[in-house]
C-alpha positions in Angstrom: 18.0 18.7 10.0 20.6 16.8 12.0 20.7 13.2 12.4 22.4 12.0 15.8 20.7 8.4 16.5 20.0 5.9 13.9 17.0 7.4 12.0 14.8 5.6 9.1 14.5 7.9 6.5 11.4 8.0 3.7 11.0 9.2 -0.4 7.9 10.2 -0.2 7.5 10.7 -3.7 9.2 6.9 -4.2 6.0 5.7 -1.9 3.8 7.1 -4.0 4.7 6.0 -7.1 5.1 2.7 -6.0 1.1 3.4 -4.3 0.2 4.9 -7.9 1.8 1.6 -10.0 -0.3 -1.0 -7.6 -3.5 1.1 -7.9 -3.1 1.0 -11.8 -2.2 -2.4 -11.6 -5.8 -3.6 -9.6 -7.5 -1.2 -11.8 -6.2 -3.1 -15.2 -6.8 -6.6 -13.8 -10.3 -5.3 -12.8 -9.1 -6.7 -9.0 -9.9 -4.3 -6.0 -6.9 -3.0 -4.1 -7.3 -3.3 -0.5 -3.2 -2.3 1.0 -2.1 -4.3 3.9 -1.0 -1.5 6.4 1.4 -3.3 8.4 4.5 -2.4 6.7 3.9 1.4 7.5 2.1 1.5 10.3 1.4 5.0 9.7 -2.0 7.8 10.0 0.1 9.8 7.4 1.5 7.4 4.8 -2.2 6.0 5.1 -3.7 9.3 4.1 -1.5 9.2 1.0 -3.9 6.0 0.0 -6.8 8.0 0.1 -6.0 10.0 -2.6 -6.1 7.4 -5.0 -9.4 6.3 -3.8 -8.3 3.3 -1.5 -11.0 3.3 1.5 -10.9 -0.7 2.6 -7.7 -1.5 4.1 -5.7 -5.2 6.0 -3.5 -4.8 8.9 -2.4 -7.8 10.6 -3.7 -7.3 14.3 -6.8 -5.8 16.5 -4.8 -3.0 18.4 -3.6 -2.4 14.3 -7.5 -2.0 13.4 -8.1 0.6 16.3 -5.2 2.5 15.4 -6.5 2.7 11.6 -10.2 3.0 12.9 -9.1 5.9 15.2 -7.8 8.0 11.6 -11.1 7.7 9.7 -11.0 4.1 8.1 -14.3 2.4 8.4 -13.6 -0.9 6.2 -10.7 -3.2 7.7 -9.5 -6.7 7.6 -7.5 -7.7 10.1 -5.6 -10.8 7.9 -4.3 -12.4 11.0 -6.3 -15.8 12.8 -9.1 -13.9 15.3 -8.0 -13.9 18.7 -11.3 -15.2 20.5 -9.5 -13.5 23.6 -9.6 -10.2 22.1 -13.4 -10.1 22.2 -14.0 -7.0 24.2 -11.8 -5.5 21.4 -13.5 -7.0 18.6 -16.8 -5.7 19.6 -15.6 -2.1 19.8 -14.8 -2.1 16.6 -17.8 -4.0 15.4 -19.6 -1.1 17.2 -18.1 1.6 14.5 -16.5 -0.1 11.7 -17.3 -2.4 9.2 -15.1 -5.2 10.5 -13.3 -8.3 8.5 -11.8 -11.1 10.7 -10.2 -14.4 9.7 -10.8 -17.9 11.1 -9.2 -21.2 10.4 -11.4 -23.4 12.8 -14.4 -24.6 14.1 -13.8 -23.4 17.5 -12.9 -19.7 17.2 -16.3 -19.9 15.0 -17.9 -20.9 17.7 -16.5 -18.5 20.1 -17.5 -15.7 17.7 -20.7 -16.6 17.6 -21.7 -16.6 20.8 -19.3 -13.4 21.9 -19.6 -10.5 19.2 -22.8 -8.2 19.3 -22.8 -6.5 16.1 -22.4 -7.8 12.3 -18.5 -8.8 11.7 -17.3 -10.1 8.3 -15.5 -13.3 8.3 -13.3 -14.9 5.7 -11.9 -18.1 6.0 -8.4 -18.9 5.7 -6.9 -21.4 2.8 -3.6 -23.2 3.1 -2.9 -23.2 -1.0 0.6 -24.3 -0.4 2.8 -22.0 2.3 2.0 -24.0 4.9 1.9 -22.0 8.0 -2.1 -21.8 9.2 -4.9 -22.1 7.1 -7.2 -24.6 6.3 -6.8 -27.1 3.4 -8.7 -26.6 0.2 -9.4 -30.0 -0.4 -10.4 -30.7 3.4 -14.3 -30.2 3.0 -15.8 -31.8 5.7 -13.7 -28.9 7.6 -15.2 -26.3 5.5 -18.7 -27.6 5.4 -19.3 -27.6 9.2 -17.3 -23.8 9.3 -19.5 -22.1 6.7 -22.6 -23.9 8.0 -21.8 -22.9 12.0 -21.1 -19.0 10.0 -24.6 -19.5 8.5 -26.0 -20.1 11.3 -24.8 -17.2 13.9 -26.5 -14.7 14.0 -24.1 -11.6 13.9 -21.5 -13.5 11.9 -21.8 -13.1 7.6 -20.0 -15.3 5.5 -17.8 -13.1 3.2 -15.5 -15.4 1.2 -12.0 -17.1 0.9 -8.5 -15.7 1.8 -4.9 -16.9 0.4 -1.7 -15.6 1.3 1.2 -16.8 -0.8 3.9 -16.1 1.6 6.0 -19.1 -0.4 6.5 -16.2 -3.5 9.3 -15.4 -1.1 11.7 -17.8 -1.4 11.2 -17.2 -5.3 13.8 -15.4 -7.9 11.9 -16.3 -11.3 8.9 -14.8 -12.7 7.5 -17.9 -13.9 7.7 -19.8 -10.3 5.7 -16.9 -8.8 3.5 -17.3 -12.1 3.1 -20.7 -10.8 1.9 -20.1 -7.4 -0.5 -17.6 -8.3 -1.6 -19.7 -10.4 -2.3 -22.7 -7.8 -4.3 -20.2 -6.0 -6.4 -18.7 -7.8 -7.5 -22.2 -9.3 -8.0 -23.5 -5.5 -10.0 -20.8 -5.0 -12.4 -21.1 -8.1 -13.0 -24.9 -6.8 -13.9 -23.7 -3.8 -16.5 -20.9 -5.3 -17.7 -23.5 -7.6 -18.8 -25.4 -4.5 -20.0 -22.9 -2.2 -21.5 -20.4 -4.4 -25.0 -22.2 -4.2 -24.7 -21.8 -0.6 -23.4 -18.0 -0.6 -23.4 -16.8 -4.2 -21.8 -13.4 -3.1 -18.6 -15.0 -1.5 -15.6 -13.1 -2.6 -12.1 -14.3 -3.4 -8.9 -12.9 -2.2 -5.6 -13.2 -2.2 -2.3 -11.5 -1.3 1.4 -10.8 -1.5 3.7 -8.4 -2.9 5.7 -10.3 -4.9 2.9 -11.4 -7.0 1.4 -8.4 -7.1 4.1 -6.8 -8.4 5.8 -9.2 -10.6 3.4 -10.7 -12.4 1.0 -8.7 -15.0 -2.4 -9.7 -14.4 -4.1 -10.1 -11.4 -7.3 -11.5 -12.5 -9.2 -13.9 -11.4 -10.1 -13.0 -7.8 -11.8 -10.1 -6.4 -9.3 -8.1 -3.7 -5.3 -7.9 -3.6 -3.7 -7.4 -0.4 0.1 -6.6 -1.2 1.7 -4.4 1.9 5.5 -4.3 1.7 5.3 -2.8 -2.0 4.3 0.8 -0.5 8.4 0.4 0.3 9.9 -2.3 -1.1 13.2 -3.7 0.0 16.2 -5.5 -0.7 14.4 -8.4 -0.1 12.0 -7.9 -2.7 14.3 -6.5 -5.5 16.2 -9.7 -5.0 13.1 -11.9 -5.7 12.5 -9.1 -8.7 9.6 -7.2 -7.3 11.1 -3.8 -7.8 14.1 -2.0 -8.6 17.0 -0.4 -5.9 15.4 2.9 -7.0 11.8 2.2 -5.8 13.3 1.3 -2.3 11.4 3.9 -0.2 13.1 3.7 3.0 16.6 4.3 4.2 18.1 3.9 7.2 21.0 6.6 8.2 23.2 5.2 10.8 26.4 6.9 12.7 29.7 5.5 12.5 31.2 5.5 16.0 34.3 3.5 15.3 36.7 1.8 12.3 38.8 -0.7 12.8 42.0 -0.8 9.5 43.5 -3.9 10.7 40.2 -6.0 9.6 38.4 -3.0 7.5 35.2 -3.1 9.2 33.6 0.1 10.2 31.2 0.1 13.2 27.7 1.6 13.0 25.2 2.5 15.7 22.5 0.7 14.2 22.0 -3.1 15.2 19.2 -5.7 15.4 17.3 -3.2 17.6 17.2 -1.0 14.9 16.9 -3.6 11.3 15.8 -6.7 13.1 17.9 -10.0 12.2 16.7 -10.9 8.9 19.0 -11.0 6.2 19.6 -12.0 3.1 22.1 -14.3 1.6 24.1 -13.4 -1.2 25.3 -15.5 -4.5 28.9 -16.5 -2.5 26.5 -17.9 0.5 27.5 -14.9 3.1 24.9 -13.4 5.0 23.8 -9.3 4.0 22.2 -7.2 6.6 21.6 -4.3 4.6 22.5 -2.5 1.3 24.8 0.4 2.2 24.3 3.3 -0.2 25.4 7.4 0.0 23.2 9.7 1.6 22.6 12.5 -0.6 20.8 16.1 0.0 17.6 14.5 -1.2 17.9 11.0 -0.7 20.7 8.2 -1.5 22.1 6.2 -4.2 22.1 2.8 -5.3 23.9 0.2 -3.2 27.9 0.7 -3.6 30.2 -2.2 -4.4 33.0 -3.0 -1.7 30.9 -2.1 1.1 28.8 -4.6 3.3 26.6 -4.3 6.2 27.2 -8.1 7.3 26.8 -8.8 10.9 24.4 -6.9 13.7 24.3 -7.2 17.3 21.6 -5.3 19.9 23.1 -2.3 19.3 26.5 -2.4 16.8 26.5 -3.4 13.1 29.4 -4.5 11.0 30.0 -3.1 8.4 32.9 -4.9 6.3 34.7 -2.5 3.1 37.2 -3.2 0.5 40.5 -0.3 1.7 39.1 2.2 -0.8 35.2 2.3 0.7 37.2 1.8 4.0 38.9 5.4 3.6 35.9 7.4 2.6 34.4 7.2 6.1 35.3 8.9 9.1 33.6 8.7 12.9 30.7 11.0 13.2 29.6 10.3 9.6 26.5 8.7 8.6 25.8 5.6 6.7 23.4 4.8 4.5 21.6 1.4 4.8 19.1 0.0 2.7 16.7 -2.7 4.9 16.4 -6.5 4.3 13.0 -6.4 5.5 11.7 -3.1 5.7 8.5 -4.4 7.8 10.4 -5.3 10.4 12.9 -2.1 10.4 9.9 0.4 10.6 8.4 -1.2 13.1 11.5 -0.9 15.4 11.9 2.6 14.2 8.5 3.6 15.3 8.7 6.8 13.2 10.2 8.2 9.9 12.2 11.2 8.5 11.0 12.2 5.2 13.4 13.5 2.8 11.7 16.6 3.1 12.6 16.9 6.6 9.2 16.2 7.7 8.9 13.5 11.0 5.8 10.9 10.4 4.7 8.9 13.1 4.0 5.4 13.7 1.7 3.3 15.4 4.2 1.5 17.5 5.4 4.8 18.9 2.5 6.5 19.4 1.1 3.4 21.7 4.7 3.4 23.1 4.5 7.3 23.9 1.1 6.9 26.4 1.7 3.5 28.1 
């Protein structure tokens, strides 16, 4: 199959290993797996859940939850602060599915209450330590008048407490992570100790992929919510969550122009395409992707000499030592592994598998009928 435009290319069989390794993982810790879907994005890569028995999933917005809902999945959290403003939207969903939200105040309680007409789940938000929303553990005047006004309603049922970790990634050593996790889950049995007179089935739960995947045990709540795992990337085999080889996705870029006086090679492939995040290496400079070798059935592990390290809209620069420098030619196609592979496959709005089958994605299928 000829590739002309920059196109993100997916190992199946590397996504579901890495699917196969989390499940075992939840199963061992005796935690129950419920995948955050909004690194994929995908009807089809979700479908490759299902056959290891996943049927509750987290995606991180309401249009996210219709999308799912619309394939078959009946038991959603959407991990994300509820939108009060979204009501008409929650209620649709209320209407079919058995719905999660999240809330970190008093007022978007109250707004629930009196706006959704059917039973919605709601777990409440705690800040264990990343600081971006969230409500304090120790702050329970906060959390008394929430889980009373949830009481309360009457369409609103108290489910239990949420964490999201998101400082594991600005981590490199197991033991830090270790520590985090650690934090946590011990905020989280505090706040069970307190409340469980008041709801003795509140559930814990907690999420991120570098946890979940560097550390071995899980114990100690009840749900994990990793998503970027189902691909990995060079973001997350830097911290030490996986190897270059469980990377799932690849982006394939053309080289439209080289340039020996500074040995930079131009790719069409830019922050439209990657997005801007990147990732700094051990000398301080700035990486925008891993460039690798597209192979008949995938690609190889980064190369050395060969740097992806600036992007504009369009363009990337891609800077080589003279030997890497001579192996390419215009009209050939680079290999890039993603900083952030989130971020890339939502701009992509579709994959290539490496069997030459196209997979859509959410983003481009609301694109294709607006």
């Amino acid at each position: 199959m000829k590739i002309t435009t920059p196109t993100l290319l997916l190992d199946k069989q590397k996504a579901l290993n890495n699917i196969q390794k989390m499940v075992e993982k939840a199963r061992t810790s005796g935690v129950r797996l419920r995948p955050h879907f909004k690194t994929h994005q995908s009807a089809q890569v979700g479908e490759w859940f299902r056959d290891f028995d996943i049927d509750a999933i987290t995606v991180s917005s309401v249009r996210m939850a219709q999308y799912f809902a619309g394939h078959g999945w009946n038991d959603i959290l959407v991990a994300f602060p509820a939108n009060i403003l979204e009501m008409e939207s929650i209620n649709e969903l209320a209407s079919k599915i058995n719905l999660h939200l999240v809330v970190v105040n008093i007022e978007t309680v109250e707004a629930l209450a009196q706006g959704v007409k059917y039973p919605v789940k709601i777990w409440v938000k705690i800040d264990a330590g990343y600081r971006r929303t969230g409500i304090l553990p120790h702050a329970h005047n906060e959390l008394d008048t929430i889980l009373n006004a949830i009481q309360q309603s009457g369409k609103l049922q108290f489910e239990g407490f949420l964490v999201h970790d998101g400082h594991t990634y600005k981590q490199t050593e197991k033991e830090a992570i270790q520590t985090i996790h650690n934090t946590s889950v011990y905020l989280l049995h505090l706040l069970r100790d307190r409340y469980k007179n008041q709801f003795p089935e509140l559930k814990l739960s907690l999420g991120d992929t570098p946890s979940c995947s560097v550390l071995d045990d899980l114990s100690g709540v009840d749900e994990i919510r990793p998503g970027n795992f189902v691909f990995y990337d060079i973001t997350q085999q830097h911290i030490g969550s996986n190897t270059y080889q469980d990377i799932a996705v690849c982006m394939a870029c053309p080289v439209v122009a080289k340039h020996p006086d500074r040995h930079e090679i131009i790719l069409y492939g830019g922050s439209v395409h990657f997005s801007k995040d990147m990732l700094l290496q051990a000398d301080g400079s700035p990486s925008f992707g891993a460039i690798v070798a597209l192979t008949a059935n995938g690609w190889s592990e980064p190369l050395e000499g060969i740097e992806l390290v600036s992007l504009s809209q369009e363009h990337g620069i891609v800077r080589a030592t003279p030997k890497q420098f001579e192996k390419y030619k215009i009209g050939d196609l680079m290999g890039v592994l993603p900083v952030h592979s989130c971020l890339t496959a939502d701009l992509m709005k579709g994959y290539l598998t490496t069997d030459g089958e196209y997979l859509e994605h959410m983003s481009g299928v609301v694109q294709q009928h607006v």
